[in-house]
C-alpha positions in Angstrom: 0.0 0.0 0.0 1.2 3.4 -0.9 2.6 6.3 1.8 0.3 8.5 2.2 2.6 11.0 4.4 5.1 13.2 2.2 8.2 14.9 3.9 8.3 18.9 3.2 11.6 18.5 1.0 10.7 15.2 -1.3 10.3 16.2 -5.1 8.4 14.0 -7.4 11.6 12.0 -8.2 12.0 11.0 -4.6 11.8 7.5 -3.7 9.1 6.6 -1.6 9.6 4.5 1.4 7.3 1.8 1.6 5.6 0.8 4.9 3.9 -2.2 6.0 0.1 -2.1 5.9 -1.8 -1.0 9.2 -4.6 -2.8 10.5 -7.6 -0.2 11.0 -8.1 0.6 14.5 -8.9 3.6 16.7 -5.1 4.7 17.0 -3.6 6.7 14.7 0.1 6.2 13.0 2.1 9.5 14.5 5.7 10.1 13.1 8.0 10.3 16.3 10.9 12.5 16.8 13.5 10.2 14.8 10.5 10.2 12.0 9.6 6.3 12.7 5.1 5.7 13.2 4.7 4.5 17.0 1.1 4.5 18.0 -0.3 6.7 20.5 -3.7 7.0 21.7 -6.1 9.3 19.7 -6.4 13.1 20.8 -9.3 14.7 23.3 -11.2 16.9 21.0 -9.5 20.6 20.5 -10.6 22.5 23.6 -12.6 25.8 23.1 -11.8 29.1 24.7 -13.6 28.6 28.1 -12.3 25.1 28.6 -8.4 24.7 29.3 -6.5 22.5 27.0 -5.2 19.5 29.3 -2.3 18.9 27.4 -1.2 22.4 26.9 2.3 23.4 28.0 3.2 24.2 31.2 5.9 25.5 32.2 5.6 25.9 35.8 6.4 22.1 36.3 7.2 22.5 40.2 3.4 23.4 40.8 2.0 21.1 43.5 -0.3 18.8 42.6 -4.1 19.5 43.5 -5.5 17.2 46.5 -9.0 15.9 47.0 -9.8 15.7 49.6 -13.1 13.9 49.2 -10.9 11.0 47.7 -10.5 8.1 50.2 -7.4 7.3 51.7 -5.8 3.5 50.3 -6.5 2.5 53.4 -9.8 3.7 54.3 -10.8 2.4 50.1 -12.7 -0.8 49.2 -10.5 -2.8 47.3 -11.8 -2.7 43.9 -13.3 -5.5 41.7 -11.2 -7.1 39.6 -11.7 -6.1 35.6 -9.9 -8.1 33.0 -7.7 -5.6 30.6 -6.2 -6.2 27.3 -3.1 -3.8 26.8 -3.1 -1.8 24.2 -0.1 -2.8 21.3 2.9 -0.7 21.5 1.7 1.0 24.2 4.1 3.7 25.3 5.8 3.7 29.4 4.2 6.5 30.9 6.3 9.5 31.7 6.0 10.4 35.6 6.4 14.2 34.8 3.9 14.3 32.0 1.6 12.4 34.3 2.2 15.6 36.5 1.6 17.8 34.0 -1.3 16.7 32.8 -3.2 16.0 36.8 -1.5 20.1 37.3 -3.7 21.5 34.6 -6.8 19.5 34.8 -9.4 22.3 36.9 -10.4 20.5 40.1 -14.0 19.4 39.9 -16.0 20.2 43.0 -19.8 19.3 41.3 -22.1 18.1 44.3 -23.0 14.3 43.9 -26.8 13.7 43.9 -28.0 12.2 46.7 -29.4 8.8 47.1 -32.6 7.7 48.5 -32.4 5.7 51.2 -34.8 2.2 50.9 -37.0 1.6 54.4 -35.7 -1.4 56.7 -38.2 -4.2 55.7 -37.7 -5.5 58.9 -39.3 -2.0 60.9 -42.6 -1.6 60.9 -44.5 0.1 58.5 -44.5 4.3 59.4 -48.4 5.1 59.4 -49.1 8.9 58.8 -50.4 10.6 62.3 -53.9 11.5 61.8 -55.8 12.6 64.5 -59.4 13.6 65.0 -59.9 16.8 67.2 -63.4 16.7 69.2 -65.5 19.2 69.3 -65.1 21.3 73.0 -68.3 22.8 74.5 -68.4 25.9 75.9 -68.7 24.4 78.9 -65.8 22.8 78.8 -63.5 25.9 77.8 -64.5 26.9 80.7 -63.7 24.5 83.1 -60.4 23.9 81.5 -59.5 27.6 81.4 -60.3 26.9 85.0 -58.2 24.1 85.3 -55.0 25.8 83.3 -55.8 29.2 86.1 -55.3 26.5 89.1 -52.4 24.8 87.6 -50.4 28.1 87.2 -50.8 28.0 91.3 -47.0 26.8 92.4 -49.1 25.3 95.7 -51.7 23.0 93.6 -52.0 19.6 94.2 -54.9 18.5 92.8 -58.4 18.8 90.9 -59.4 21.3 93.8 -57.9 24.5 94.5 -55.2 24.4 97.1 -55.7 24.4 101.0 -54.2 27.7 102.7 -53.5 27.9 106.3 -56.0 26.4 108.7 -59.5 28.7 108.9 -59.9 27.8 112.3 -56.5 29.0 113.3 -56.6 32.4 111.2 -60.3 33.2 112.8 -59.1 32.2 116.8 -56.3 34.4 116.1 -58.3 37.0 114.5 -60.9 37.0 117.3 -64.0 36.1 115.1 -66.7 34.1 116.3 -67.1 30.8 115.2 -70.3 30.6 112.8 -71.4 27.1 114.6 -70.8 26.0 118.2 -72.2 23.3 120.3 -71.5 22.5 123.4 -72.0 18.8 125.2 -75.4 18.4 122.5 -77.1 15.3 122.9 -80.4 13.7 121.5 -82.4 11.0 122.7 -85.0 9.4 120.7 -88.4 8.5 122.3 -88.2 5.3 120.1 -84.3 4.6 121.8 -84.3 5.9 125.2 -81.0 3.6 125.8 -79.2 4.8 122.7 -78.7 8.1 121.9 -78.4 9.7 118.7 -75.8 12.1 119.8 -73.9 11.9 122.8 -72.3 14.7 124.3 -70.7 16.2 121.1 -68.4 19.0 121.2 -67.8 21.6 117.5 -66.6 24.2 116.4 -66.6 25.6 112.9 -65.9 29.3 111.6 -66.6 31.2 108.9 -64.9 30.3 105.2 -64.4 26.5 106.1 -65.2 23.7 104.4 -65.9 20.5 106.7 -66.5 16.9 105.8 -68.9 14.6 108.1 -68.2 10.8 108.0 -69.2 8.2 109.8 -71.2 4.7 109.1 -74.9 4.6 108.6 -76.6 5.6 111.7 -73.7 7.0 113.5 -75.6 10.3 113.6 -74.7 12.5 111.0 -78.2 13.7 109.9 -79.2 14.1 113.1 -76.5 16.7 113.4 -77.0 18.1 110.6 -80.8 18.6 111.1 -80.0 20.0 114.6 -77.9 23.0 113.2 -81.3 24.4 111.3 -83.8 23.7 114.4 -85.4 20.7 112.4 -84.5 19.0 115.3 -84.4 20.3 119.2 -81.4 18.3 121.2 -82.5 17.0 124.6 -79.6 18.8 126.3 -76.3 21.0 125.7 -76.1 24.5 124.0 -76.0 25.3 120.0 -74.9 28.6 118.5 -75.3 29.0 114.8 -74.6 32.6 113.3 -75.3 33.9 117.1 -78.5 32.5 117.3 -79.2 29.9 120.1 -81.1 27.5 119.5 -82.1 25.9 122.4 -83.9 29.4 123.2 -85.1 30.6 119.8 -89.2 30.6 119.6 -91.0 28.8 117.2 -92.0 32.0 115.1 -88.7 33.0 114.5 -86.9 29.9 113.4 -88.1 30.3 109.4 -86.4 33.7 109.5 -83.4 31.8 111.1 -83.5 29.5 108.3 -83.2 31.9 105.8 -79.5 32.5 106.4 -79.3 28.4 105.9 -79.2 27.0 102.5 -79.5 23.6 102.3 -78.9 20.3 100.2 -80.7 17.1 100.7 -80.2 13.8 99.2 -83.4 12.9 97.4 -83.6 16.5 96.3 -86.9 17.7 97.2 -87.4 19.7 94.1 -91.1 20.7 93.0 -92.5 18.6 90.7 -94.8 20.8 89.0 -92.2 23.8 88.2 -89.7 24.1 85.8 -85.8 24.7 87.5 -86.3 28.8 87.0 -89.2 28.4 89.1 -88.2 26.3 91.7 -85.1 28.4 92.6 -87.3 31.4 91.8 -89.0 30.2 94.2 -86.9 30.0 97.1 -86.8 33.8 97.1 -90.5 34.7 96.8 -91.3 32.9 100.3 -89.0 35.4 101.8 -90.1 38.0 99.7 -87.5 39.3 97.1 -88.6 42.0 94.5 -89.6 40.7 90.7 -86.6 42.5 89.8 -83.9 40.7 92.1 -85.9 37.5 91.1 -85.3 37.8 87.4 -81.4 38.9 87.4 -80.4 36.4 90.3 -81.9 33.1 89.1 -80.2 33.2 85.6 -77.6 34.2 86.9 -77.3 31.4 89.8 -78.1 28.8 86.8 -75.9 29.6 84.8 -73.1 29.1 87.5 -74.2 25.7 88.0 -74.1 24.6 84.7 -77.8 25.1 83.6 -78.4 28.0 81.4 -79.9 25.5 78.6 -81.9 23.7 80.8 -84.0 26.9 82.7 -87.7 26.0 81.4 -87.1 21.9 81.5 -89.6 20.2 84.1 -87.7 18.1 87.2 -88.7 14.9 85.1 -86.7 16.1 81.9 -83.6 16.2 83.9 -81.2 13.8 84.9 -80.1 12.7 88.7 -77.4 15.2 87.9 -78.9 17.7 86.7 -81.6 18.3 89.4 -78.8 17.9 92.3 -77.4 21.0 90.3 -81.0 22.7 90.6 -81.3 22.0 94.3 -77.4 23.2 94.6 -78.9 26.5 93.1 -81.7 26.8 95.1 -80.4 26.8 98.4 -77.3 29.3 97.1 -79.7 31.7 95.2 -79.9 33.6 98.4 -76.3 33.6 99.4 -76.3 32.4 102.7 -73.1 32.2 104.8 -73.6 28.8 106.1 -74.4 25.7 103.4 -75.4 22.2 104.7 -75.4 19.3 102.5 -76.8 16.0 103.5 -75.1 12.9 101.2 -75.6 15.5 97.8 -73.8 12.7 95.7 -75.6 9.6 97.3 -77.1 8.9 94.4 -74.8 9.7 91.5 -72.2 8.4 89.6 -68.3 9.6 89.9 -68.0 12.0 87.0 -71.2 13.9 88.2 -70.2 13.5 91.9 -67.2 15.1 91.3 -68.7 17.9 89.6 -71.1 18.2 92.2 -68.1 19.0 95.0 -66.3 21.0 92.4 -69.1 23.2 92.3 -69.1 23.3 96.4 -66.2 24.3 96.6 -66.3 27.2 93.9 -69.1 28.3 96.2 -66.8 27.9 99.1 -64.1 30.0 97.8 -66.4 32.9 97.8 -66.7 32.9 101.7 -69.7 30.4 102.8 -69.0 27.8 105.0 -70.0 24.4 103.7 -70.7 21.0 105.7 -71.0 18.0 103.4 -72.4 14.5 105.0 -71.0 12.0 102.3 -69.5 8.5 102.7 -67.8 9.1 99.6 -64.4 7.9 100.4 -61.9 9.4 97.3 -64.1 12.5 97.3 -62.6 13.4 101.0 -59.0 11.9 100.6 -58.0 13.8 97.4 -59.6 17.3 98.5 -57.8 17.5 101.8 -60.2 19.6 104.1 -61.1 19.0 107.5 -62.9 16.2 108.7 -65.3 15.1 111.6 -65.7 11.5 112.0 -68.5 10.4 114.1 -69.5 6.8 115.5 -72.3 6.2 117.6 -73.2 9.4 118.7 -69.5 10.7 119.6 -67.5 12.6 118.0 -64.0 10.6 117.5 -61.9 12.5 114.8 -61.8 16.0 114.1 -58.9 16.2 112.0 -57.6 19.6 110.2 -56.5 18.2 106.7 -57.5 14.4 106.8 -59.0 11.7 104.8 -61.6 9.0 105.1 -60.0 6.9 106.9 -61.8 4.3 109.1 -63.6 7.0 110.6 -61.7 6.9 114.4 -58.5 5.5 113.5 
């Protein structure tokens, strides 16, 4: 085959040098220095203006080579997987400093790698998207937990119930104030149990702003207490002093007038049954004769602390056990008496509603009236904390300032 290079100085009469045929590849026959072809890789594509040429000259050959430091270290590396190689013929021995030429000139590549996503363990399981259903609050119950978020903010709360200050009895003996109830060696004998009194020689003491519990098993003689502090029942002997009254002396005529500065609570209610709830606390202030015009702003207004703005013109039948406990609650506070007596006012109900029952005693407490609650319920008294008076047949054998249930004497 013929030559198909031509030196710069052969004429036509030259002799041509023949030389052997070359198999077609991708490398490309090169004269060398001495003019002999060796085979050398083909070129990179001519570099444009904004692109460096790699294999441009450099002169500066003492430059330091550039580093990357993303690179792993031949320790730190995985060894690689072996791939079979097939060297190329004739192939030139590398020249170290063109090696460092070439690695000096190449611009260092600092592109960020895209990021991989990373698959879910199989064995974990399966992430279920949080979706959660708000109820509906009431306005009722905005209330009662803005309430609740008010006590809570209170470094000395403890529990459901707003915290217990110093000892009422203390402050008011210290003060000089009168207590609101004493009796004095009080006892009651029945006709029907001449040998087994109802109260034996019992001994209290309560003053204004307290809030007392009365315990005691079934026939120990609480109601008969109770009943005794608004002249329901006369004792046989001793002295009783309630708001400075005595009432061993008062006269028949004057004990409703007496009663008036009582509200009280009983257990079976005692609502009428032919009035709605407006007009059975409305009524509570017509026997003692309250204008129209108190009548109309105070009952609402009492409801609506209870709980039963909705529920005004709804019969006692309509309402649950609840519901007319609240009413009765309302009645006997409509007049704001300073002394409250309730007799068992959660007998009959259930927990939740028991517990908003006393809640509701002791808001009323707060404002200044002195309550006494008969109950025998037992985590009612342990987790509010107030003073309690344990009685057993007839005697009075626990009178404890911040106490609970108990067994009664113990």
């Amino acid at each position: 085959m013929g030559n198909h290079f031509r030196k710069p100085g052969d004429g036509e009469g030259a002799s041509s040098v023949q030389t052997p045929d070359v198999v077609a590849s991708h490398f490309t026959v090169v004269p060398d220095v001495a003019g002999q072809a060796s085979a050398e890789p083909q070129a990179a594509p001519v570099a444009t203006a904004s692109e460096p040429d790699p294999f441009a000259y450099n002169p500066d050959l003492n430059q330091p080579m550039p580093v990357d430091v993303a690179a792993p270290t031949p320790d730190a590396a995985a060894p690689a997987a072996a791939v079979p190689t097939v060297p190329a013929p004739d192939a030139p021995k590398s020249d170290p400093d063109e090696s460092r030429l070439f690695m000096s000139s190449v611009p260092e590549v600092t592109q960020a790698q895209p990021s991989i996503p990373s698959v879910p363990d199989p064995s974990l399981p399966p992430q279920v998207p949080d979706v959660r259903v708000v109820p509906e609050v009431t306005a009722d119950q905005q209330a009662e937990v803005a309430d609740l978020d008010a006590a809570l903010q209170d470094p000395g709360f403890t529990s459901v119930f707003a915290p217990v200050g110093d000892s009422r009895r203390k402050m008011a003996r210290e003060a000089g104030v009168d207590p609101v109830i004493l009796m004095e060696h009080v006892t009651k004998v029945y006709p029907a149990q001449p040998n087994k009194p109802a109260l034996d020689d019992v001994n209290l003491e309560v003053y204004p702003g307290e809030f007392v519990f009365l315990v005691g098993h079934s026939g120990s003689g609480k109601t008969t207490l109770l009943r005794s502090m608004t002249r329901d029942v006369k004792p046989t002997s001793g002295r009783i002093l309630i708001a400075g009254q005595d009432l061993m002396r008062i006269k028949n005529r004057k004990v409703p007038f007496f009663r008036r500065q009582i509200g009280t609570v009983f257990q079976d209610y005692k609502l009428l049954p032919g009035k709605t709830a407006y007009e059975n606390v409305a009524f509570a202030l017509e026997c003692i004769g309250k204008p129209r015009g108190v009548i109309r702003s105070q009952v609402p207004e009492v409801l609506r602390l209870v709980g039963l703005a909705d529920q005004m013109d709804s019969m006692p039948d309509q309402l649950s056990g609840g519901e007319q406990q609240r009413v009765a609650v309302a009645r006997a506070m409509v007049n704001r008496p300073p002394l409250l007596i309730c007799d068992e006012p959660t007998g009959n109900l259930d927990p939740a509603i028991s517990l908003g029952i006393m809640k509701l005693l002791e808001r009323i407490n707060r404002t200044g009236t002195t309550v006494i609650v008969a109950t025998h319920d037992r985590e009612m008294v342990d987790s509010m904390h107030r003073r309690v008076v344990a009685l057993e047949a007839g005697h009075v054998v626990r009178d404890q300032e911040r106490g609970g249930y108990g067994n009664y004497g113990a």
